[in-house]
MARDO-117426 format. One line per 8 residues: number of its first residue (from 1); for each residue x, y, z of N, C-alpha, C, O, CB. Coordinates in Angstrom, 1 decimal, m for minus. Glycine has a CB too. Layout:
! residues N
NUM = X/Y/Z/X/Y/Z/X/Y/Z/X/Y/Z/X/Y/Z ~ ...;
END
This chain:
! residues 169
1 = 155.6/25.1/219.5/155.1/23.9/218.9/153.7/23.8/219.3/153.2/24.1/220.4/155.9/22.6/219.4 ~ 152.8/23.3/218.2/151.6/23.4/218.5/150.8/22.2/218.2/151.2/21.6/217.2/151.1/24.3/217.9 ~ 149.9/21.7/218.8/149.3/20.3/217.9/148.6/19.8/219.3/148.6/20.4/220.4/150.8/18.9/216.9 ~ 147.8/18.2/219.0/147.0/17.7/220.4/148.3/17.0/220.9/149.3/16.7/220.3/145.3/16.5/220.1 ~ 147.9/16.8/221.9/149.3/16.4/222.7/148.5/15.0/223.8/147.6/15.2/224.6/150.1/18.1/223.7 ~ 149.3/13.7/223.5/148.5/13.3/224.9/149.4/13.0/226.3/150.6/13.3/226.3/147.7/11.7/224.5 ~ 148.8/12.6/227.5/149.7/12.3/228.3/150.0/11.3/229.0/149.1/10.7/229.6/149.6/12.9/228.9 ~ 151.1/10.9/229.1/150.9/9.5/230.2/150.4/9.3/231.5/150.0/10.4/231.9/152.1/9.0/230.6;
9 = 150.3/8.4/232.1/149.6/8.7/233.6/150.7/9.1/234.2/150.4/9.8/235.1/149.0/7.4/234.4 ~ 152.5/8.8/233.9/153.5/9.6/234.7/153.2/10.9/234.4/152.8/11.6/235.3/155.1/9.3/234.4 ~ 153.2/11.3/233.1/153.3/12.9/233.0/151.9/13.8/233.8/152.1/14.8/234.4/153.3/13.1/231.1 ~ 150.9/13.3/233.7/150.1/14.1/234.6/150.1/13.8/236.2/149.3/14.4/237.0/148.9/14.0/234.1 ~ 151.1/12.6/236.6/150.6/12.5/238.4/151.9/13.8/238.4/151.7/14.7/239.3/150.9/10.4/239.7 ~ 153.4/14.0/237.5/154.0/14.7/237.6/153.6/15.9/237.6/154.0/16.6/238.6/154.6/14.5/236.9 ~ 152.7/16.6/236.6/152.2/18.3/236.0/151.7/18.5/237.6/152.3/19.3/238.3/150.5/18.7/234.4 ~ 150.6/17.6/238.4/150.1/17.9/239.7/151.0/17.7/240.7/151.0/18.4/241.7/149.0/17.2/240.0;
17 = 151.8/16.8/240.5/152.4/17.3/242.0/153.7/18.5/241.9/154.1/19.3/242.7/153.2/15.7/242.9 ~ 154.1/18.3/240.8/155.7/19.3/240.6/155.0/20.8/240.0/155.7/21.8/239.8/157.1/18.4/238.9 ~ 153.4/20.9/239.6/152.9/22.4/239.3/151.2/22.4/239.8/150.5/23.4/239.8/153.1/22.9/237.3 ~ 151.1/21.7/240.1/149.9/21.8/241.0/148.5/21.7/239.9/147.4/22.1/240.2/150.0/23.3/242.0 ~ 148.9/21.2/238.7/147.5/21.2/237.2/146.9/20.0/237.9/147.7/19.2/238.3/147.9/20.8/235.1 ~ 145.6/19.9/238.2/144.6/19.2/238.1/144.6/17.9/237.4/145.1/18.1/236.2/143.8/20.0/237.8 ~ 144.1/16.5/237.6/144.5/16.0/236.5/143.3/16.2/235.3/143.7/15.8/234.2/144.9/14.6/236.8 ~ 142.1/16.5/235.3/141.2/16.6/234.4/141.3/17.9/233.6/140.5/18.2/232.8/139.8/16.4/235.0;
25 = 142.1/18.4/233.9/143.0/20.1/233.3/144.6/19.7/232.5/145.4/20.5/232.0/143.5/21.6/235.3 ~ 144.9/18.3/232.6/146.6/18.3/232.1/145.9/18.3/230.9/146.2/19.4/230.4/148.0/17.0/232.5 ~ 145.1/17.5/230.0/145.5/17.8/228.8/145.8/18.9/228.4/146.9/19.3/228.0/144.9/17.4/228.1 ~ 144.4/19.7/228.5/144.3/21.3/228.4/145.3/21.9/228.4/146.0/22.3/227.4/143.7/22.0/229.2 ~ 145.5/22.0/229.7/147.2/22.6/230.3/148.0/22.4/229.5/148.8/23.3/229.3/148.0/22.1/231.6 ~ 148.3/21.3/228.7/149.7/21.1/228.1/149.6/21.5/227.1/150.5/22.4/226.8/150.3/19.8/227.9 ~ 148.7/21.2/226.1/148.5/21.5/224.7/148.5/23.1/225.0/149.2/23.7/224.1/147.2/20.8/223.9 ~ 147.9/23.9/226.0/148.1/25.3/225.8/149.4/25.8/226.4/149.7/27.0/226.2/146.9/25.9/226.3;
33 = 150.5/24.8/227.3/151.9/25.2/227.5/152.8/24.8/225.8/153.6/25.5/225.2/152.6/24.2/229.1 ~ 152.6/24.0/225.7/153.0/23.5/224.5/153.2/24.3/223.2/154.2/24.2/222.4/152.3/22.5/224.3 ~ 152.2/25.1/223.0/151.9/26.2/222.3/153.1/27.2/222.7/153.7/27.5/221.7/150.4/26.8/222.6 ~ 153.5/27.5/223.3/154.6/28.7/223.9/155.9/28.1/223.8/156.8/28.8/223.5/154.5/29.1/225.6 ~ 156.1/26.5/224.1/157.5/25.9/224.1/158.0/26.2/223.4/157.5/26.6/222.3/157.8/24.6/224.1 ~ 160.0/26.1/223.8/160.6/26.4/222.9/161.2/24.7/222.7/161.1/23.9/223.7/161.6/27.8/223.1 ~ 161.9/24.2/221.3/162.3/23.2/221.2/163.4/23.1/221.7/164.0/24.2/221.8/162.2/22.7/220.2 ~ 164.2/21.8/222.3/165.7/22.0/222.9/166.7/21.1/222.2/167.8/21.6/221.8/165.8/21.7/224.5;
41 = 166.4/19.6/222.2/166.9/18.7/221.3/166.3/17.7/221.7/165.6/17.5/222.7/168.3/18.5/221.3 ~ 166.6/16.8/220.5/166.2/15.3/220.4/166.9/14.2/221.3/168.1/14.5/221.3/166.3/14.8/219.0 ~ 166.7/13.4/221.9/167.5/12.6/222.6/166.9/10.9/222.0/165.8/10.7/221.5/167.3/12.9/224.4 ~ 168.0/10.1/222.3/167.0/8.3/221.9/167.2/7.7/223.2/168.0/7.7/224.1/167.9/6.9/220.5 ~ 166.0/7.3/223.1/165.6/6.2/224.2/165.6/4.8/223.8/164.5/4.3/223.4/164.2/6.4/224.7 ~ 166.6/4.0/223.7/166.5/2.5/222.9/166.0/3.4/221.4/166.4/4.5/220.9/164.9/0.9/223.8 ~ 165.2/2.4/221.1/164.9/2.3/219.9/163.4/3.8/219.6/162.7/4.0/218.6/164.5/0.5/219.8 ~ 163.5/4.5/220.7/162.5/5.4/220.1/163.2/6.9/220.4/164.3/7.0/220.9/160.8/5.2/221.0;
49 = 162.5/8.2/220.2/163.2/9.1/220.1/162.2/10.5/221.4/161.0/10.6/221.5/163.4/9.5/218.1 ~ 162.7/10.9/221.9/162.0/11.9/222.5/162.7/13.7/222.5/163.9/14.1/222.6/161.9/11.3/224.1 ~ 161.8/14.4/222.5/161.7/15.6/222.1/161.6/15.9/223.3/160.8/15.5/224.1/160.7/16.1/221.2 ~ 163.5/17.2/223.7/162.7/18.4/224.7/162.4/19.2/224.6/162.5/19.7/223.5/163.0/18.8/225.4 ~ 161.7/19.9/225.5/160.7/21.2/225.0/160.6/21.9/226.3/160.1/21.4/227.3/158.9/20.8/224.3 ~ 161.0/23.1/226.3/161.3/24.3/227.3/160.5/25.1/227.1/160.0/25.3/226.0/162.5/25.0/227.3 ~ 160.0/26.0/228.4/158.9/26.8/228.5/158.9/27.4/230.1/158.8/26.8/231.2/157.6/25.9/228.0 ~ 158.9/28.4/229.9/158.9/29.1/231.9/160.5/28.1/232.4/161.6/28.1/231.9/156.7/28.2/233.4;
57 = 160.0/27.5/233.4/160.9/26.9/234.6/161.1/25.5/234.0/162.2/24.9/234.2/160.2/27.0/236.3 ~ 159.9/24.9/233.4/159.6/23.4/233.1/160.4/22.7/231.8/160.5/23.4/230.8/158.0/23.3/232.8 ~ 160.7/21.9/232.0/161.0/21.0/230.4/159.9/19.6/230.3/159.8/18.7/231.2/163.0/20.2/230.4 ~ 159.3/19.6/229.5/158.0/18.6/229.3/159.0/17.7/227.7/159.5/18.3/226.8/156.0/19.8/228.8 ~ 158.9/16.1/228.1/159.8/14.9/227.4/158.5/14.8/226.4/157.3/14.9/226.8/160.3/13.2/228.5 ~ 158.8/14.6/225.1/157.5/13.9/224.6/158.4/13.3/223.4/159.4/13.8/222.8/156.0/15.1/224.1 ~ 157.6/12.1/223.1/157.7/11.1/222.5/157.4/11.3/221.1/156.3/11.6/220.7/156.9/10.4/223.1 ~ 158.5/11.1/220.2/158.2/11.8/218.6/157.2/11.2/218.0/156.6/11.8/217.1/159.3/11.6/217.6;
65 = 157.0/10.1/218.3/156.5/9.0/217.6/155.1/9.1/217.4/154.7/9.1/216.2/156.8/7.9/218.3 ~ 154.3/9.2/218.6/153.2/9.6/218.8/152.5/10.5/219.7/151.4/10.3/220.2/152.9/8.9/218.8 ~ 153.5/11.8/219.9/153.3/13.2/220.6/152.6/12.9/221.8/151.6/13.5/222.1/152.5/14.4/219.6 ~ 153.2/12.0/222.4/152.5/12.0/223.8/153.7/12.3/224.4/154.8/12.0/223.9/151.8/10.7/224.4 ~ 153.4/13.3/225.9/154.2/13.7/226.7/154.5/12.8/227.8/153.7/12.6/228.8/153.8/14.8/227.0 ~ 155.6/12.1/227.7/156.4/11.2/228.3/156.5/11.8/230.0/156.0/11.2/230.9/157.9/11.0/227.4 ~ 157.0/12.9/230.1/156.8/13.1/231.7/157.2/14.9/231.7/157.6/15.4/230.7/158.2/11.8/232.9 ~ 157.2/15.5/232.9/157.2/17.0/233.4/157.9/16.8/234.0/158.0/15.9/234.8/156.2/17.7/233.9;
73 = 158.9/18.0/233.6/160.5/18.1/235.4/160.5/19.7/234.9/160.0/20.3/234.0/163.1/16.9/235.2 ~ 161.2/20.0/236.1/161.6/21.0/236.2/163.1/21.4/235.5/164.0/20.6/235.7/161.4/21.1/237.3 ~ 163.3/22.7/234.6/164.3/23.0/234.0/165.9/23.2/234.7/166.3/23.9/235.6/163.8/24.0/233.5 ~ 166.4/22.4/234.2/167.8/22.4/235.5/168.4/24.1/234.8/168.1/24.6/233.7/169.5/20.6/235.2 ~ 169.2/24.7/235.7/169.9/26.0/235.7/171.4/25.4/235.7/171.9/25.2/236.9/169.6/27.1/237.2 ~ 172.0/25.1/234.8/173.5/24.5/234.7/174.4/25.5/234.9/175.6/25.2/234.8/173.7/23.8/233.2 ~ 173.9/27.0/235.1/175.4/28.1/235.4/175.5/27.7/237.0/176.5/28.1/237.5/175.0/30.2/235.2 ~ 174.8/27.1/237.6/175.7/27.1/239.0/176.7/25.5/238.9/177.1/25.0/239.9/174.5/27.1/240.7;
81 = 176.8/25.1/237.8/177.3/24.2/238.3/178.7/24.3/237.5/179.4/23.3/237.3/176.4/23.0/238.3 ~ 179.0/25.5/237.1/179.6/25.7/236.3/181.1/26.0/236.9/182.1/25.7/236.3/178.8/26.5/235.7 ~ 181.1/26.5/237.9/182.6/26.6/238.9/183.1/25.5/239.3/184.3/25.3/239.5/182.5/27.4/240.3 ~ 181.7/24.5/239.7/182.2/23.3/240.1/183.0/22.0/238.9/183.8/21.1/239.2/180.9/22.9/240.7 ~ 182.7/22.3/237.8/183.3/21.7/237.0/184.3/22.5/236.3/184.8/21.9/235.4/182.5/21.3/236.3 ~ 184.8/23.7/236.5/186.1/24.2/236.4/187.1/23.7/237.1/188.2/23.3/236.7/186.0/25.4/236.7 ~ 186.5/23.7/238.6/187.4/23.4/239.8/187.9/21.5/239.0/188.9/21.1/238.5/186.2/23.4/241.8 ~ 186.8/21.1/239.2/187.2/19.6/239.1/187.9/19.0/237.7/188.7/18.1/237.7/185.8/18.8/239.1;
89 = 187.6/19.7/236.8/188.3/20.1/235.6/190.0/20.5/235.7/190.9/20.0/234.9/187.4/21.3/235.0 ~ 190.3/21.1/236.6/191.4/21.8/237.2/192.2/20.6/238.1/193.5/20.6/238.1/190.8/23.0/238.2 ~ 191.5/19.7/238.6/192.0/18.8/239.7/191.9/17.3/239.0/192.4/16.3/239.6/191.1/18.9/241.2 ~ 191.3/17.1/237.7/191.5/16.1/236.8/192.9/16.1/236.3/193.8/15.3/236.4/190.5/16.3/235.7 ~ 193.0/17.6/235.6/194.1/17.7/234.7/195.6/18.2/235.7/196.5/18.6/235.1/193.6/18.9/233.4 ~ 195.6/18.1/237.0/196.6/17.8/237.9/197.0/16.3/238.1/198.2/15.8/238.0/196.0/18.3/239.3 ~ 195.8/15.5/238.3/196.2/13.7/238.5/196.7/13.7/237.0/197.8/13.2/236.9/194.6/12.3/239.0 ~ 195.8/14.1/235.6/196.3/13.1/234.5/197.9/14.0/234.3/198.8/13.7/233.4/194.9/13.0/232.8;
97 = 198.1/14.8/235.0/199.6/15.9/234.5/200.8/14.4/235.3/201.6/13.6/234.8/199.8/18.4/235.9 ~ 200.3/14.7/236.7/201.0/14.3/237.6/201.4/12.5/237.3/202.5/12.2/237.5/200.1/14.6/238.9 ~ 200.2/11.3/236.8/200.3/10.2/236.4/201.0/10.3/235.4/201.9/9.5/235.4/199.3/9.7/236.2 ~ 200.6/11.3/234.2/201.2/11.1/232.9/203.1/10.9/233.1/204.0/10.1/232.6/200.7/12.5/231.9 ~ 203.2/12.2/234.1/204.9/12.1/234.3/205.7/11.0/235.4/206.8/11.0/235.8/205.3/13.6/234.9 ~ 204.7/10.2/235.8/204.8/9.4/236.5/205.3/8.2/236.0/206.2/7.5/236.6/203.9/9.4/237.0 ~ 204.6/8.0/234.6/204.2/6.7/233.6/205.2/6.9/232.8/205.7/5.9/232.3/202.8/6.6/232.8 ~ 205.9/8.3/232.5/206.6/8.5/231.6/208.2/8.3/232.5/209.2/7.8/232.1/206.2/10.1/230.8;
105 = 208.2/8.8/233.6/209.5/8.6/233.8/209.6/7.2/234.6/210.6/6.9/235.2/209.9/9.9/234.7 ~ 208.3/6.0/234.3/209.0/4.7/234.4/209.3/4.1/233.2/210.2/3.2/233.2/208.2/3.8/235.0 ~ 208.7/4.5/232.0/208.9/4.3/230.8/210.7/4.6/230.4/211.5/3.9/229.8/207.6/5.2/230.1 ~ 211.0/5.9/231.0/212.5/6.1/231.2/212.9/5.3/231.3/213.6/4.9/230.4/213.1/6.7/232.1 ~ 212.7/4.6/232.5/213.6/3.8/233.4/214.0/2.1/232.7/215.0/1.4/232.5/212.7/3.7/235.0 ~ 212.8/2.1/232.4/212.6/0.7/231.8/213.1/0.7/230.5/213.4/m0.4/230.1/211.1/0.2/231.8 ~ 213.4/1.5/229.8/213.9/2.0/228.5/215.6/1.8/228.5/216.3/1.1/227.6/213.5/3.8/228.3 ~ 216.2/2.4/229.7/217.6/2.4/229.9/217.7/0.7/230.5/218.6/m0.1/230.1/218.1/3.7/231.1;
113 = 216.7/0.4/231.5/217.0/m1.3/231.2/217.1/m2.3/230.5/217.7/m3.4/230.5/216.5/m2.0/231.6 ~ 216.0/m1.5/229.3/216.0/m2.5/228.2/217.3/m2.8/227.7/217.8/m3.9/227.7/215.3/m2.1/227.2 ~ 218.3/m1.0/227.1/219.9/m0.8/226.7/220.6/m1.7/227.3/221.5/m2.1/226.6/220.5/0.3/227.1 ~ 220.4/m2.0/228.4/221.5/m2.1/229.1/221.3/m3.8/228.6/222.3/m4.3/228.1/221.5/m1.6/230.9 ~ 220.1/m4.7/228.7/219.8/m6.0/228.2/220.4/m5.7/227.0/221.5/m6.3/226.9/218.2/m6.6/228.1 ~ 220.2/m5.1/226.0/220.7/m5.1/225.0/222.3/m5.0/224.5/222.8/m5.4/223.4/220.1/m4.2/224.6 ~ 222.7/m4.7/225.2/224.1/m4.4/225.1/224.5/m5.9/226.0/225.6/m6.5/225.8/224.5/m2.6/226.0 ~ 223.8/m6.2/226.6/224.6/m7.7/227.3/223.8/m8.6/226.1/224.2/m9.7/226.5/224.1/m8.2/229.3;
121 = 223.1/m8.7/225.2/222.8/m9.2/224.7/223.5/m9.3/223.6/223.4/m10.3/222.9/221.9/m8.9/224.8 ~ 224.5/m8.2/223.1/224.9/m8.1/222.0/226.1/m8.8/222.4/226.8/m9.4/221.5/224.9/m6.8/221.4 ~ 226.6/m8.8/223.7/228.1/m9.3/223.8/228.1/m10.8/224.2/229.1/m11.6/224.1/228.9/m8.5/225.1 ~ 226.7/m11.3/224.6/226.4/m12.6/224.6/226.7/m13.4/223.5/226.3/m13.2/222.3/225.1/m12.7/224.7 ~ 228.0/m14.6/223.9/228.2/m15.3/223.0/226.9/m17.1/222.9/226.6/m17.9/221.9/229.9/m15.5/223.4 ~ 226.6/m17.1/224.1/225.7/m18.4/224.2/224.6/m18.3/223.6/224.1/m17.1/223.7/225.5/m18.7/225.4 ~ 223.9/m19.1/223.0/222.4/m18.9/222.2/221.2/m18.8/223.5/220.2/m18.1/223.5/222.0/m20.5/221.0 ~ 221.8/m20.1/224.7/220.5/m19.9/225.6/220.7/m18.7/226.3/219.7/m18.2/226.8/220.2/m21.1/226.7;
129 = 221.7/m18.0/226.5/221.9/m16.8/227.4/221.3/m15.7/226.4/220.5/m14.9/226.8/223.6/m16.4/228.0 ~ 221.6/m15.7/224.9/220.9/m15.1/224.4/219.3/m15.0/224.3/218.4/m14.1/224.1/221.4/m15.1/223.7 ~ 219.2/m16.1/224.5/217.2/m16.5/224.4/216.8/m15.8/225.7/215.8/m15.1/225.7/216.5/m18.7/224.6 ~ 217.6/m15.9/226.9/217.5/m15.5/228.2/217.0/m13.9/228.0/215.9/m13.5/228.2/219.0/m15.8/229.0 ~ 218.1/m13.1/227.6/218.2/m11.9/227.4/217.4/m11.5/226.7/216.8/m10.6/227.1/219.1/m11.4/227.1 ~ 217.2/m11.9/225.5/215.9/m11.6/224.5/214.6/m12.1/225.2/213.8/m12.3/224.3/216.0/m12.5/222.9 ~ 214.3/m12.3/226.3/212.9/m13.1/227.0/212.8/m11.9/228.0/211.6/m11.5/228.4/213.1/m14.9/227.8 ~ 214.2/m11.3/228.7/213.9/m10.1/229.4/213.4/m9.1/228.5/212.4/m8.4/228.9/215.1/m9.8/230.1;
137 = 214.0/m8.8/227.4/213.5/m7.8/226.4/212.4/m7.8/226.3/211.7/m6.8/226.3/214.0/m7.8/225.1 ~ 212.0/m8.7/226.2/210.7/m8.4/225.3/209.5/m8.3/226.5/208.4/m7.8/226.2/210.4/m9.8/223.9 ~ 209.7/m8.8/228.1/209.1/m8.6/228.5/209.3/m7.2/229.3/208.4/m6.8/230.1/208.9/m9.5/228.8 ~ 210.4/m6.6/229.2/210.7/m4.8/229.9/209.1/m3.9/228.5/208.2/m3.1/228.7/213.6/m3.8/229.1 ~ 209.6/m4.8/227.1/208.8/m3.9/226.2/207.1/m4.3/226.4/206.1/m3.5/226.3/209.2/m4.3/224.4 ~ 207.0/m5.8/227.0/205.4/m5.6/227.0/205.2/m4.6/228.6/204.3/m3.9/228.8/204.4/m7.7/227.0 ~ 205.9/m4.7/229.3/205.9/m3.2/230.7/205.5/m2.0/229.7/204.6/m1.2/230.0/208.0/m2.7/231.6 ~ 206.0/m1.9/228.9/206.1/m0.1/228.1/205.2/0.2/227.3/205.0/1.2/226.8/207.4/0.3/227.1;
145 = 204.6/m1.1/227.1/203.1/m1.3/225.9/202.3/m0.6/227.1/201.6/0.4/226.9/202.4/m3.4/225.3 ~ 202.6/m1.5/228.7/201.4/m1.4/229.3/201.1/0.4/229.7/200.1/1.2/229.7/201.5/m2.4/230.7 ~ 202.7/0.6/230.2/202.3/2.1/231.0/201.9/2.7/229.5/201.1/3.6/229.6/203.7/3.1/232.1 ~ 202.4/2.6/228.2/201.6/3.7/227.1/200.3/3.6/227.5/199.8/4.5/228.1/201.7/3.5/225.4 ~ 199.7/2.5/227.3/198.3/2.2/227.6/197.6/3.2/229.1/196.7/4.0/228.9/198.3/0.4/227.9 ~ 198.2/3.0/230.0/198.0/3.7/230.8/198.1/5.5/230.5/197.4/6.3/231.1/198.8/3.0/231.6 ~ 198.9/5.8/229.8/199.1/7.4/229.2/197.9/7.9/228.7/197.3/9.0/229.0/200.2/7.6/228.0 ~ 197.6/7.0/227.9/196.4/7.2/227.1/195.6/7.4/227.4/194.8/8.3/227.0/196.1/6.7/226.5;
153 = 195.4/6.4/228.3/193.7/6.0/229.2/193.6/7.1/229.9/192.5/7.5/230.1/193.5/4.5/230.5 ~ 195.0/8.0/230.6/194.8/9.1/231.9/194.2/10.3/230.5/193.2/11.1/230.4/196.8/9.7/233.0 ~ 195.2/10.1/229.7/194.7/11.8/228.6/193.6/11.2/228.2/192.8/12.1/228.5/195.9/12.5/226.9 ~ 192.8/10.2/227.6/191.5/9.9/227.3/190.8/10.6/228.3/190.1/11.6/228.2/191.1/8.4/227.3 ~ 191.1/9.8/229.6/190.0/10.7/230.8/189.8/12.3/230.8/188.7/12.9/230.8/190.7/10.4/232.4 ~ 191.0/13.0/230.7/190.9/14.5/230.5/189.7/15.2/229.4/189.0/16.2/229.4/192.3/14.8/230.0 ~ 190.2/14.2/228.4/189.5/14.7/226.9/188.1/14.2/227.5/187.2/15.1/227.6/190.2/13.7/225.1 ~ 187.7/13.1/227.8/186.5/12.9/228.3/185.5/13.7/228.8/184.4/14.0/228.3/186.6/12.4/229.0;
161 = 186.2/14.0/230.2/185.2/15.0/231.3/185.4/16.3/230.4/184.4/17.1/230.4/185.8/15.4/233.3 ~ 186.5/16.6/229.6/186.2/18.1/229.0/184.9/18.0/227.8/184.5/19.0/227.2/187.8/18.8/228.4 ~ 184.6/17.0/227.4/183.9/16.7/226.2/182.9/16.6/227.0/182.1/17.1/226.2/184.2/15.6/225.2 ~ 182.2/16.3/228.1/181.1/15.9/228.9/180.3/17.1/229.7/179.2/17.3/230.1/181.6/14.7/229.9 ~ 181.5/17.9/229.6/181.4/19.3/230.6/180.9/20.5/229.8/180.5/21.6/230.1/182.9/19.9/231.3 ~ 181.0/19.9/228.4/180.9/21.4/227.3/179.7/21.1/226.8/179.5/21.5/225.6/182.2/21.5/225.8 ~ 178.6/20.4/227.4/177.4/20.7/227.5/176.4/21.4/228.3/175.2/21.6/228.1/177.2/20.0/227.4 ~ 177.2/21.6/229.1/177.0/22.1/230.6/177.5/23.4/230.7/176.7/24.4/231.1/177.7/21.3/231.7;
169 = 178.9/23.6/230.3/179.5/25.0/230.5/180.0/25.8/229.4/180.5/26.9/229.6/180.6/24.9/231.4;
END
C-alpha cells in the first residue's frame, strides 16, 4: 500500500518507543514502511473503520477514512498459542459433555415424575385434585423448559470458543 500517510501523536510516541523512529523521521518512516505492507483486514471501531497492515514484526492501525495511522504494535505470533487452546478446547468440551449428561439425566427424571402426575391425574376423580395435579405438571414442564435452556447455553458455549479459536488456530 502506498500513498501520504499521517500520524497521530499515539502512533508516533508508539513507532519511538516500541522501534526506536525518531519523532521528526515517523512520517517518513511510515509512508516508506507502508510502501512494503501487506494488508490484513478491516476491523470497525463504532462508527469508523480501520485497516490492518503487516510488515516485518509490526502491524501499523490506520484509519480508512482519512489514512492516518491510528497507532504501531507489534505483530502477535498466534502459533504458540495454539496448544493452549486445543488443551482448553479439550477441557470445555469435557464440562459441556459432562453438564449436558447431567441436565439430561434430570430431564429423565423429571419426565418419569411428570408420568407418574399424569397417571394420578388421569385416575383423579375431583376437579380441585385435578387442578392440583395439573399445577404440578406444568410446573415439572416449566423445570424441563429450564434445564433445555441450560443444554443449549452449555453446547452454545462449545460452538462459541470453537468459533472464536478458528481465528487464531
Amino acid at each position: 500500500m502506498s500513498g501520504k500517510y499521517t500520524l497521530t501523536l499515539h502512533a508516533i510516541e508508539r513507532a519511538q518507543h516500541r522501534l526506536g523512529v525518531e519523532p521528526s523521521e515517523a512520517r517518513r518512516w511510515i509512508n516508506d514502511t507502508m510502501c512494503k505492507a501487506k494488508y490484513l483486514f478491516t476491523q470497525k471501531r463504532g462508527s469508523r473503520s480501520q485497516a490492518i497492515y503487516e510488515v516485518d514484526d509490526i502491524q501499523v492501525v490506520v484509519d480508512t477514512s482519512n489514512h492516518q495511522v491510528v497507532t504501531i504494535k507489534p505483530a502477535v505470533d498466534t502459533s504458540i498459542l495454539t496448544p493452549i487452546f486445543e488443551r482448553e478446547g479439550r477441557r470445555i468440551k469435557r464440562e459441556v459433555t459432562r453438564n449436558t449428561r447431567k441436565h439430561e439425566l434430570a430431564i429423565a427424571q423429571l419426565t418419569v415424575e411428570m408420568g407418574e402426575r399424569m397417571v394420578a391425574y388421569a385416575r383423579a376423580r375431583n376437579p380441585k385434585t385435578r387442578a392440583l395435579i395439573q399445577a404440578d405438571i406444568n410446573e415439572i414442564e416449566a423445570k424441563i423448559s429450564v434445564i433445555q435452556a441450560a443444554i443449549t447455553r452449555e453446547q452454545d458455549r462449545l460452538k462459541n470458543f470453537e468459533k472464536a479459536t478458528e481465528v487464531y488456530v
